[in-house]
FIGUMI-978151 format. One line per field, with one value per residue: residue number from 1; residue in three letters; x, y, z of N, C-alpha, C in turn. Coordinates in steps of 0.2 Angstrom, whole numbers, plus 5000, padded with zeros to 4 digits. Layout:
N
koltor (NUM:...) .
vodren (ALA:...) .
n.c1 (X:...) .
n.c2 (Y:...) .
n.c3 (Z:...) .
ca.c1 (X:...) .
ca.c2 (Y:...) .
ca.c3 (Z:...) .
c.c1 (X:...) .
c.c2 (Y:...) .
c.c3 (Z:...) .
//
This chain:
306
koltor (1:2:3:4:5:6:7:8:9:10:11:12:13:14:15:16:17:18:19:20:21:22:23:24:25:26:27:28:29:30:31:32:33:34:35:36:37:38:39:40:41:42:43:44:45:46:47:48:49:50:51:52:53:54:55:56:57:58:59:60:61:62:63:64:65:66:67:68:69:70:71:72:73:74:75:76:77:78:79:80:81:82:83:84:85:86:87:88:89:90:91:92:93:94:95:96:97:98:99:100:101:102:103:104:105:106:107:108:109:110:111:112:113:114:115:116:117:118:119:120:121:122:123:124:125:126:127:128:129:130:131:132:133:134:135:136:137:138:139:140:141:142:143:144:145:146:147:148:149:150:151:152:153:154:155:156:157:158:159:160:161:162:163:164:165:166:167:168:169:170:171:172:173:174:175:176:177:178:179:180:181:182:183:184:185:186:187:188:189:190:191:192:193:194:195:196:197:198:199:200:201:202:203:204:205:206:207:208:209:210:211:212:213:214:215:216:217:218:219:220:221:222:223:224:225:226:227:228:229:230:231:232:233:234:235:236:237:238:239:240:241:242:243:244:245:246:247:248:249:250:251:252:253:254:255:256:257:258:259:260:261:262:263:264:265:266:267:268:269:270:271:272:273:274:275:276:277:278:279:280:281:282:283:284:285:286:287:288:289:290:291:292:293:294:295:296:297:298:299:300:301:302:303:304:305:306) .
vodren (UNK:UNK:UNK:UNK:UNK:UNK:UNK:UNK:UNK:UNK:UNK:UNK:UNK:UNK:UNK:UNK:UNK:UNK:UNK:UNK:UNK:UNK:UNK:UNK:UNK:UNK:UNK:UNK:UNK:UNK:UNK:UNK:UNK:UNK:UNK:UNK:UNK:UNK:UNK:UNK:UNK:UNK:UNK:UNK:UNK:UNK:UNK:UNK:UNK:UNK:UNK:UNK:UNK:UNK:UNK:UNK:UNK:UNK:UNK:UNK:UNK:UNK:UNK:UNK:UNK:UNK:UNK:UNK:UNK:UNK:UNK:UNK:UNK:UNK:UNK:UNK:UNK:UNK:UNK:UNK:UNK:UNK:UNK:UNK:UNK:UNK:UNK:UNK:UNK:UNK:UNK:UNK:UNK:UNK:UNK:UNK:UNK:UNK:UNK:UNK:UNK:UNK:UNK:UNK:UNK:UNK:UNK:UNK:UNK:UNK:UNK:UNK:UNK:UNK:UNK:UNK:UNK:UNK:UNK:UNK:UNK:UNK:UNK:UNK:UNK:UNK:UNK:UNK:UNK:UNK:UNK:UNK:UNK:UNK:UNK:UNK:UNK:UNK:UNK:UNK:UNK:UNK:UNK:UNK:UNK:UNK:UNK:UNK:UNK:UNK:UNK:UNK:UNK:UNK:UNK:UNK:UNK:UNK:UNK:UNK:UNK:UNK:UNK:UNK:UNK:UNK:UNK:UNK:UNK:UNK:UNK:UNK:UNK:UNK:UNK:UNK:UNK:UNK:UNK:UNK:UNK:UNK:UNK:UNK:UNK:UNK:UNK:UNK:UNK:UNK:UNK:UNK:UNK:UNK:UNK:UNK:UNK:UNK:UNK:UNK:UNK:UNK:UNK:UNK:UNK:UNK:UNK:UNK:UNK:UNK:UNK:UNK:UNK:UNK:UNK:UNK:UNK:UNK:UNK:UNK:UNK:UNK:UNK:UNK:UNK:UNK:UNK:UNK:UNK:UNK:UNK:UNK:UNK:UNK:UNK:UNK:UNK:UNK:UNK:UNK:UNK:UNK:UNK:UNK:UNK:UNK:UNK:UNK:UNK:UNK:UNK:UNK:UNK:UNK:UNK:UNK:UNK:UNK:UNK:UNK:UNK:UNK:UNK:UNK:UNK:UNK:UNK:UNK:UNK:UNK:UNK:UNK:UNK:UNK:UNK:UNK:UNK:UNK:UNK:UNK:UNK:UNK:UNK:UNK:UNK:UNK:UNK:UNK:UNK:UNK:UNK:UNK:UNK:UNK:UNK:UNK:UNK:UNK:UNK:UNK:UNK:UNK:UNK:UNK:UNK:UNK) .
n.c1 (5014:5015:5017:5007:5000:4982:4976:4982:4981:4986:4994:4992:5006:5017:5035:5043:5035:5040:5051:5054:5048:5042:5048:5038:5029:5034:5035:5021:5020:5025:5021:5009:5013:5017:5003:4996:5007:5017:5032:5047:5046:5040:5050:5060:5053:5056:5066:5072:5065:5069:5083:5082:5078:5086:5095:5083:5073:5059:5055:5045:5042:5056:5054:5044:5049:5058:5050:5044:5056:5059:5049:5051:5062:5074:5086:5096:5095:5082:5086:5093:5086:5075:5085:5089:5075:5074:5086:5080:5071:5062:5051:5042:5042:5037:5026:5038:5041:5031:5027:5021:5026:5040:5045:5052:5063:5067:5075:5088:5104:5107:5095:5092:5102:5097:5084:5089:5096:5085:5080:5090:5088:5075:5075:5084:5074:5067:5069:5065:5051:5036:5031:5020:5010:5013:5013:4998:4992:4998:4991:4980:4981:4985:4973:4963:4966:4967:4955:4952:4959:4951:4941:4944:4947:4936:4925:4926:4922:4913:4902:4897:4886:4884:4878:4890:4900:4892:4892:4901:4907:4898:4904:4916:4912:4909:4920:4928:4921:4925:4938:4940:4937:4944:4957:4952:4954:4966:4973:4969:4975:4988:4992:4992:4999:5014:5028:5040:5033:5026:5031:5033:5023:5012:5009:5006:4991:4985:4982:4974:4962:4958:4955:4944:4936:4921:4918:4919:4927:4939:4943:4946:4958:4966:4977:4987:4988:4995:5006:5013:5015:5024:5035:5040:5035:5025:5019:5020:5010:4999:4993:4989:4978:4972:4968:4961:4950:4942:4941:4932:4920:4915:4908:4918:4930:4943:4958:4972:4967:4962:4952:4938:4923:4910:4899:4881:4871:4882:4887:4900:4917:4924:4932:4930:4926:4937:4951:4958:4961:4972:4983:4984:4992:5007:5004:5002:5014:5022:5018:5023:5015:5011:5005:4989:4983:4989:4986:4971:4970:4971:4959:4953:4948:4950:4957:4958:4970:4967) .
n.c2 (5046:5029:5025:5019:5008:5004:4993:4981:4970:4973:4959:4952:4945:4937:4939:4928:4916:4918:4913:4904:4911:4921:4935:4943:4940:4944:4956:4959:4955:4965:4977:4975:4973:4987:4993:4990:4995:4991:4997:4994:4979:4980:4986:4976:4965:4972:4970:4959:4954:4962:4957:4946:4948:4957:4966:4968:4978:4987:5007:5010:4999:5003:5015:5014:5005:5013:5023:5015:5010:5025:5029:5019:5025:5022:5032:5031:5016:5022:5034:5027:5015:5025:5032:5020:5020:5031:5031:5018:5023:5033:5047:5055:5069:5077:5070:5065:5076:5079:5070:5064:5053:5056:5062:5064:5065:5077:5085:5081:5080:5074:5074:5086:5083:5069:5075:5084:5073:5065:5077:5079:5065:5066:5078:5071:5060:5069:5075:5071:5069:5074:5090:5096:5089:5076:5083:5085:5073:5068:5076:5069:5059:5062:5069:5055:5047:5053:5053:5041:5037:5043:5036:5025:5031:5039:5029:5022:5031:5038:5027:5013:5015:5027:5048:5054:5044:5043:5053:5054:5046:5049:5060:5055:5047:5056:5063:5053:5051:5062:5063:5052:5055:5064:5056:5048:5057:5062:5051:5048:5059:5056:5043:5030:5034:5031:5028:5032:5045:5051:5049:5038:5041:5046:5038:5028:5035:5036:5023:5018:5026:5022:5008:5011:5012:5004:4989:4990:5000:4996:4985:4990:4998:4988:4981:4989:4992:4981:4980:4991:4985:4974:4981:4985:4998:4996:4987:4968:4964:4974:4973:4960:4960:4967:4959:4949:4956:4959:4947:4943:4953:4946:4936:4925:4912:4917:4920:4924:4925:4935:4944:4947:4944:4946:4934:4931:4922:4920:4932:4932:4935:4928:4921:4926:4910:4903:4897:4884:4880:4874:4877:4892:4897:4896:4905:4914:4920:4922:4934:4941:4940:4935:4920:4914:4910:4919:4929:4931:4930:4946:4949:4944:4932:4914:4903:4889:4878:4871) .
n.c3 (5048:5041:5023:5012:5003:5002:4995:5001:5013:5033:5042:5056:5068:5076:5079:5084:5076:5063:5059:5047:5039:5023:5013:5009:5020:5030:5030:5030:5041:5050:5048:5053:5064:5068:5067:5079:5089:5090:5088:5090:5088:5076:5069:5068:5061:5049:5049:5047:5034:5024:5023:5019:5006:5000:4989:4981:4988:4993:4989:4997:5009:5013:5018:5027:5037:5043:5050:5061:5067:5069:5077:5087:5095:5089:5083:5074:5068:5061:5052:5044:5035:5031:5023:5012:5008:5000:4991:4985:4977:4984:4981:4987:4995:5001:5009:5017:5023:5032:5041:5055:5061:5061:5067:5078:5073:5067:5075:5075:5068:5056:5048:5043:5032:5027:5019:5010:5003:4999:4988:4980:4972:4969:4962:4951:4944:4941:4933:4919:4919:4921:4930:4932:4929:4937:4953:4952:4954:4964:4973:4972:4976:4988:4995:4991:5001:5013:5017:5018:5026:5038:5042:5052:5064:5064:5063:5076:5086:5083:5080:5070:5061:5062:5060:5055:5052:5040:5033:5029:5021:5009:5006:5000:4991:4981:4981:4971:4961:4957:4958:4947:4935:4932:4930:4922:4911:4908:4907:4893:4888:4890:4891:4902:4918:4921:4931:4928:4921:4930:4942:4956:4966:4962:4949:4957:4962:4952:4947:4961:4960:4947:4954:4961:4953:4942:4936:4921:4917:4926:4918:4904:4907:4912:4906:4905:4918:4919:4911:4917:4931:4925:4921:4934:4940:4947:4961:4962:4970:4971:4957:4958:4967:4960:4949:4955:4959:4947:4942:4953:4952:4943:4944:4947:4950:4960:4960:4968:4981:4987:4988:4998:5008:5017:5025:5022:5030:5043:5048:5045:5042:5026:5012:4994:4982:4977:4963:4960:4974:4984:4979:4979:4989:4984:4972:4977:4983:4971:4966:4977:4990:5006:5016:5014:5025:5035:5031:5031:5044:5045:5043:5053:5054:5054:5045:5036:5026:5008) .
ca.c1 (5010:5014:5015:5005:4995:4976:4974:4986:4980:4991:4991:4994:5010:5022:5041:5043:5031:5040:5055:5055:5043:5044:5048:5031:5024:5036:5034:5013:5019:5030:5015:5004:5017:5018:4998:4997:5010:5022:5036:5051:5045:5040:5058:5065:5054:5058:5077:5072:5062:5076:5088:5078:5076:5093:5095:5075:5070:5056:5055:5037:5043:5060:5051:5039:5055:5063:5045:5046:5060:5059:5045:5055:5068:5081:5085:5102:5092:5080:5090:5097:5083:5076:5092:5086:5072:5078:5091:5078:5068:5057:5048:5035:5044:5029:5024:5044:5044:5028:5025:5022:5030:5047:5045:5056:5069:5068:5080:5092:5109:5106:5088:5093:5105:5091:5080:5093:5099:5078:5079:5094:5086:5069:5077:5086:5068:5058:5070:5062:5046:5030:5031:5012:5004:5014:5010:4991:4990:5000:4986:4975:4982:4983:4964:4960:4970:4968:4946:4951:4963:4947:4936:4944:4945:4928:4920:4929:4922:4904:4901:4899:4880:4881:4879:4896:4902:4886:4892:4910:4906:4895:4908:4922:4910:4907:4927:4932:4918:4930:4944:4939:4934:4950:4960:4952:4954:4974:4974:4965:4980:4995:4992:4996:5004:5018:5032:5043:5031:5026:5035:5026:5015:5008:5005:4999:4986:4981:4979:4971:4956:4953:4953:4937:4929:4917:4921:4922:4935:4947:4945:4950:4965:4970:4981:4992:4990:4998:5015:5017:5017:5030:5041:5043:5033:5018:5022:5015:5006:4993:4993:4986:4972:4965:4964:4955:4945:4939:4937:4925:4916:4911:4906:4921:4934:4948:4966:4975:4961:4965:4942:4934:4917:4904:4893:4874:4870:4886:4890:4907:4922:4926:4936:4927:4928:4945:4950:4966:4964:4976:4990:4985:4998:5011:5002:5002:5020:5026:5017:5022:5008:5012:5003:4983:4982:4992:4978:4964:4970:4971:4953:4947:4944:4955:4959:4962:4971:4963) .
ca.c2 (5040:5026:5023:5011:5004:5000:4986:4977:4970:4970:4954:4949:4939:4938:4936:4920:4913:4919:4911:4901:4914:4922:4943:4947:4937:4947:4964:4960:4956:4971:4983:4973:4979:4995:4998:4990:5000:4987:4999:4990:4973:4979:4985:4968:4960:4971:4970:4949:4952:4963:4951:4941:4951:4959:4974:4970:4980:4992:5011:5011:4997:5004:5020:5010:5003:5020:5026:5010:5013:5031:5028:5015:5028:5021:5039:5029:5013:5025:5036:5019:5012:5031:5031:5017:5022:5037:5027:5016:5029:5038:5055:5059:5073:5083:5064:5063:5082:5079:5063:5063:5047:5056:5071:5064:5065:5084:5092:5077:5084:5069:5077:5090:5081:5065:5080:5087:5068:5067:5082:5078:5059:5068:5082:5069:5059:5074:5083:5066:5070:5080:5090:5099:5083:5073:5086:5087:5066:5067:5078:5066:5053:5063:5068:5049:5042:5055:5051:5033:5034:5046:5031:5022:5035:5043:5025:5021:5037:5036:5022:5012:5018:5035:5052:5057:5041:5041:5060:5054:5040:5054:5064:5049:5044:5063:5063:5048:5052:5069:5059:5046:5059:5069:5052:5045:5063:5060:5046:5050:5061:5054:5037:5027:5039:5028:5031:5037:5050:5057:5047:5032:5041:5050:5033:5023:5040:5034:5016:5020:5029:5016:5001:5012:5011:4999:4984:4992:5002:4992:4981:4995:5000:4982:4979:4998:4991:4974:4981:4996:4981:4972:4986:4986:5002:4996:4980:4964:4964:4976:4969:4952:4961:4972:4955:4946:4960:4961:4940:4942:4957:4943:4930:4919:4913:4923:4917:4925:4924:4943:4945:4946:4945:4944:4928:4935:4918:4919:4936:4932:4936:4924:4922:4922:4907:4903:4894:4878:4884:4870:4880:4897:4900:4896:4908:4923:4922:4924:4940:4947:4941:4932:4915:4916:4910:4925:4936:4931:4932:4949:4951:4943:4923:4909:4899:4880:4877:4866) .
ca.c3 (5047:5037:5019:5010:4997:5008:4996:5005:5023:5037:5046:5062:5069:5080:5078:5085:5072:5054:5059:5042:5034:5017:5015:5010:5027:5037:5029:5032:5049:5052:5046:5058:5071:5068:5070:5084:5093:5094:5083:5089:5085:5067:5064:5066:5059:5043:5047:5043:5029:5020:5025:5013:4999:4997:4987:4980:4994:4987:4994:5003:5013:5019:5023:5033:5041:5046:5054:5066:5072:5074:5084:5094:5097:5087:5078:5069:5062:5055:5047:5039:5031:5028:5018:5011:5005:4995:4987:4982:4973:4986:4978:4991:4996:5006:5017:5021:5029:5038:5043:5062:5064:5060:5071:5084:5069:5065:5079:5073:5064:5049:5046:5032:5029:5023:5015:5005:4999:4993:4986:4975:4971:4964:4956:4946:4943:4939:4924:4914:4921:4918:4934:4935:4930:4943:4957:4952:4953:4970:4977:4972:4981:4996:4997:4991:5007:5019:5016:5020:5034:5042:5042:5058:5070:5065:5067:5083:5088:5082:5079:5063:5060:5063:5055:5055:5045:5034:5027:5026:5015:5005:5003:4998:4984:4977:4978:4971:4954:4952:4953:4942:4929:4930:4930:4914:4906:4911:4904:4887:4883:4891:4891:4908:4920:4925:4938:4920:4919:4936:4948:4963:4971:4956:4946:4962:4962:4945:4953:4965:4960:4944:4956:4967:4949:4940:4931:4912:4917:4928:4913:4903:4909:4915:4902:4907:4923:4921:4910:4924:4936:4922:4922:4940:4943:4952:4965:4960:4974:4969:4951:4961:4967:4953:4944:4959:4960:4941:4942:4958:4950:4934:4948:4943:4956:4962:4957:4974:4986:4990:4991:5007:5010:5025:5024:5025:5034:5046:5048:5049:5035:5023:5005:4988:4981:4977:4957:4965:4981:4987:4975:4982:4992:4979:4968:4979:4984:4963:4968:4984:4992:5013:5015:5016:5032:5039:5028:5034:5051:5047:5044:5061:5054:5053:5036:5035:5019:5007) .
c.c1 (5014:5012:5014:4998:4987:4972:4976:4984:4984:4989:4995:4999:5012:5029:5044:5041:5035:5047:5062:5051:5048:5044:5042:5029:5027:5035:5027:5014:5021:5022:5010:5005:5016:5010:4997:5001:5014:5031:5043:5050:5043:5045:5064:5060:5055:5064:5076:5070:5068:5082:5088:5080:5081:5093:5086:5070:5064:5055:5050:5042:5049:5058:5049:5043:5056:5055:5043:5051:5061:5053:5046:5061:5073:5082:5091:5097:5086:5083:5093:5090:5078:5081:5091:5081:5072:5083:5087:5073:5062:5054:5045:5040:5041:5027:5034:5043:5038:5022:5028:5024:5037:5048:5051:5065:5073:5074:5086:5098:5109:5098:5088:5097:5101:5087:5085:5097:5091:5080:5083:5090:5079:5067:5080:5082:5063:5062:5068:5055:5041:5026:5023:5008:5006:5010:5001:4988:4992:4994:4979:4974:4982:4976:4961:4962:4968:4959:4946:4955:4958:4942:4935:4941:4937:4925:4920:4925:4915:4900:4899:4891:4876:4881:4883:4899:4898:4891:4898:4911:4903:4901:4915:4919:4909:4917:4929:4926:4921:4938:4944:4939:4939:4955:4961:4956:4963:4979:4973:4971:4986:4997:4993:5000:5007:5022:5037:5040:5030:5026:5030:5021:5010:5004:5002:4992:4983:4977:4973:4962:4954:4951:4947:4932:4924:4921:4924:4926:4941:4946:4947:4957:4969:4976:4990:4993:4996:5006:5015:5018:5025:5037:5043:5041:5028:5021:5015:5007:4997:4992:4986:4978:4968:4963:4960:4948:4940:4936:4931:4919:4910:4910:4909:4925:4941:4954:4970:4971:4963:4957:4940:4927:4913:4898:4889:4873:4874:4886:4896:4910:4924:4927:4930:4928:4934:4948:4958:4966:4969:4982:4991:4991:5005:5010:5003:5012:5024:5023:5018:5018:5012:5006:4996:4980:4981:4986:4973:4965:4969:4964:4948:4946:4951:4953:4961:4964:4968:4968) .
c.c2 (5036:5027:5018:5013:4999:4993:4981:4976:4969:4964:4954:4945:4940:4936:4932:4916:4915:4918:4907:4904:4916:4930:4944:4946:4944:4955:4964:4962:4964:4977:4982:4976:4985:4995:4995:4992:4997:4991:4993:4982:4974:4981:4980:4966:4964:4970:4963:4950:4955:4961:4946:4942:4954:4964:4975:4973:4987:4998:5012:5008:4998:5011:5018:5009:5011:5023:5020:5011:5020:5031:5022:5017:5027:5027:5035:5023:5017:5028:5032:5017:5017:5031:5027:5019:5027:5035:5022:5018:5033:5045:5056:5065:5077:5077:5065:5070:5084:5075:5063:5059:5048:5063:5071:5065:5072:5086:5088:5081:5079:5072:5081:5087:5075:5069:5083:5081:5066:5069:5080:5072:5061:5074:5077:5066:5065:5077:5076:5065:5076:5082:5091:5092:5079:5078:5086:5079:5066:5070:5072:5063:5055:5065:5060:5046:5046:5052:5045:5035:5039:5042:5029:5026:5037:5037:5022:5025:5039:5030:5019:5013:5027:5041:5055:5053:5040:5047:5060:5050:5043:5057:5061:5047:5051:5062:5059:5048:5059:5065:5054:5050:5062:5063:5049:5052:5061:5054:5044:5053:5060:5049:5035:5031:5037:5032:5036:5045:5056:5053:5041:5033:5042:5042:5026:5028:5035:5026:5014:5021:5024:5011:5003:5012:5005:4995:4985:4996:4999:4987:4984:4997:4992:4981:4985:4995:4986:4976:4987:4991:4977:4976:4988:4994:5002:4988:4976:4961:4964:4976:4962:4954:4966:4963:4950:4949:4960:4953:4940:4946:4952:4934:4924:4919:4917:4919:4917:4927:4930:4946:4942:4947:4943:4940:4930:4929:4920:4928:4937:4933:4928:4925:4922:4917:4905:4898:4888:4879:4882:4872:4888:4900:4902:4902:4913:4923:4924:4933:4945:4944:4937:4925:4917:4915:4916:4930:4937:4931:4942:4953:4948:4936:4922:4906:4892:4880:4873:4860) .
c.c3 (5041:5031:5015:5007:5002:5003:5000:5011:5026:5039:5051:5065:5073:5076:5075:5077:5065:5054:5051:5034:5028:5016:5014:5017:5030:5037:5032:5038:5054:5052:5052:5065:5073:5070:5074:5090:5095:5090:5083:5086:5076:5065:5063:5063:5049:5040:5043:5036:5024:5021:5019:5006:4996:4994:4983:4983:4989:4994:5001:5010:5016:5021:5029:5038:5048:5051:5061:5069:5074:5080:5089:5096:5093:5080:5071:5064:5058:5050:5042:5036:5028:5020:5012:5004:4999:4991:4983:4976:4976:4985:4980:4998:5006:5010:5021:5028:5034:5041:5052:5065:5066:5064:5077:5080:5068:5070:5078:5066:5055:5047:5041:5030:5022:5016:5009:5000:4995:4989:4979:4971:4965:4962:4950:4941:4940:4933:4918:4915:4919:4926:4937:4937:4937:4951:4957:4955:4962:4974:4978:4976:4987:4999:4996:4999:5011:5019:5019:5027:5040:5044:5049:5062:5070:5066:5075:5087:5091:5082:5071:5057:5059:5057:5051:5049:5041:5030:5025:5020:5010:5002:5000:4991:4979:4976:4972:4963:4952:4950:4949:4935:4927:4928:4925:4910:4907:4906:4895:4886:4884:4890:4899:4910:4925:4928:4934:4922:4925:4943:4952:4964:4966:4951:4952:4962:4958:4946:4955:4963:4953:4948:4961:4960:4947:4938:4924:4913:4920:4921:4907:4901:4912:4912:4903:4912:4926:4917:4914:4928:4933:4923:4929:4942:4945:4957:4961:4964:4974:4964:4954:4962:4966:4951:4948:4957:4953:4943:4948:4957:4944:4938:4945:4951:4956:4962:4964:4981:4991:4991:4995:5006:5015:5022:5029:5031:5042:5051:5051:5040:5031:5017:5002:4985:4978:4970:4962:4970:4985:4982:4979:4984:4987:4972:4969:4984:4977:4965:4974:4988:5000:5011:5018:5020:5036:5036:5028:5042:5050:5047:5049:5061:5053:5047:5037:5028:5017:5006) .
//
């Protein structure tokens, strides 16, 4: 499976269309590829996007890369942007060796070879790290994500009413008040537990479970949140939309028009109101972001700029 940050929505493209696009558009579109089961189409379109971006390539996304193409057979460009990724500082050790995307990879004679260039990359990361806490953070984050990526299947399944995702959402909100509780306490004695400390995954954990809290807290920590994004160990991506998130929480307008909501009148998707919104665009490429059109396609509506 794919790694990734669920604030981020994939969006919807085709190739064709991102001709003159920007790397974030194309990575969106790349991701959009991948789950819709077009793999090879999303490994070109991340070859363009890192075409773009040159060596600022960050590890998620050449993971992402290497699991598009091993699910479109091509065992050599994965291992290359695999590679990639582990050169760029990939530490999730336990998703690389069992991540079903990459299984067609294991009886491949470059397979321990990949594992054993990890291994070296976050043995040299962790002797300036604080191993237990990282490992405890990382749990987090894989019970926080695995509780979300159980959402679809089970609603597809039951449907969006039923009893099965009533007790799943019970059980996400009972998690997600343990980790929140263990998250502050973490944070109370170490400070912000950036990448420094306990590596990507371990400080998206931390992320993570503040941005499912209240207002008083993401506003809290916002400040830890915005120099971990400065120092290039959070993407500015999801920086953009903690700080939507806080401005639509205090019914003001939303900087990078990264809030969705369903109009009761309508019952269709549309943005929270949006502060410039004819700059928008311009706003959310200083941070990673693809153009807001491409982002509301990914949520089912179409966007006219203003």
């Amino acid at each position: 499976m794919k790694f990734f940050v669920p604030l981020v929505l994939s969006l919807a493209a085709s190739t064709s269309s991102f001709a003159q696009a920007t790397a974030p558009a194309l990575q969106n579109a790349a991701f959009a590829a991948y789950t819709a089961k077009n793999y090879r189409e999303s490994g070109q379109l991340y070859d363009q996007a890192f075409a773009l971006l040159g060596a600022k390539k960050a590890p998620g996304d050449c993971y992402n890369a290497g699991c598009s193409w091993a699910l479109a057979g091509e065992a050599t460009k994965a291992f290359h942007d695999l590679g990639r990724a582990v050169e760029a500082g990939w530490d999730n050790l336990a998703h690389l060796q069992t991540d079903e995307d990459l299984t067609s990879l294991h009886a491949d004679k470059r397979w321990p070879l990949l594992l054993r260039r990890a291994q070296a990359t976050i043995a040299r990361a962790e002797a300036q790290q604080n191993i237990p806490l990282k490992r405890e953070l990382e749990a987090i984050y894989e019970a926080d994500q695995g509780t979300r990526r159980a959402i679809g299947p089970l609603q597809k399944r039951y449907g969006a009413k039923s009893p099965q995702l009533d007790s799943l959402f019970k059980q996400m909100q009972q998690q997600d008040a343990r980790n929140e509780e263990r998250v502050k306490a973490i944070i109370a004695q170490y400070g912000w537990p950036g990448t420094r400390l306990v590596g990507r995954t371990g400080s998206m954990a931390a992320f993570l479970v503040i941005q499912h809290s209240d207002l008083a807290s993401i506003q809290k920590y916002l400040p830890a949140i915005r120099e971990e994004a400065a120092t290039g160990g959070l993407a500015k991506a999801n920086l953009a939309l903690m700080e939507d998130r806080v401005l639509v929480f205090q019914d003001k307008p939303q900087v990078y028009g990264s809030q969705v909501r369903t109009n009761p009148a309508t019952g269709k998707a549309e943005f929270f109101p949006i502060a410039d919104e004819a700059h928008v665009d311009e706003r959310r490429a200083t941070m990673g972001l693809g153009p807001l059109a491409d982002y509301a396609t990914g949520f089912g509506f179409d966007y006219v700029p203003a």
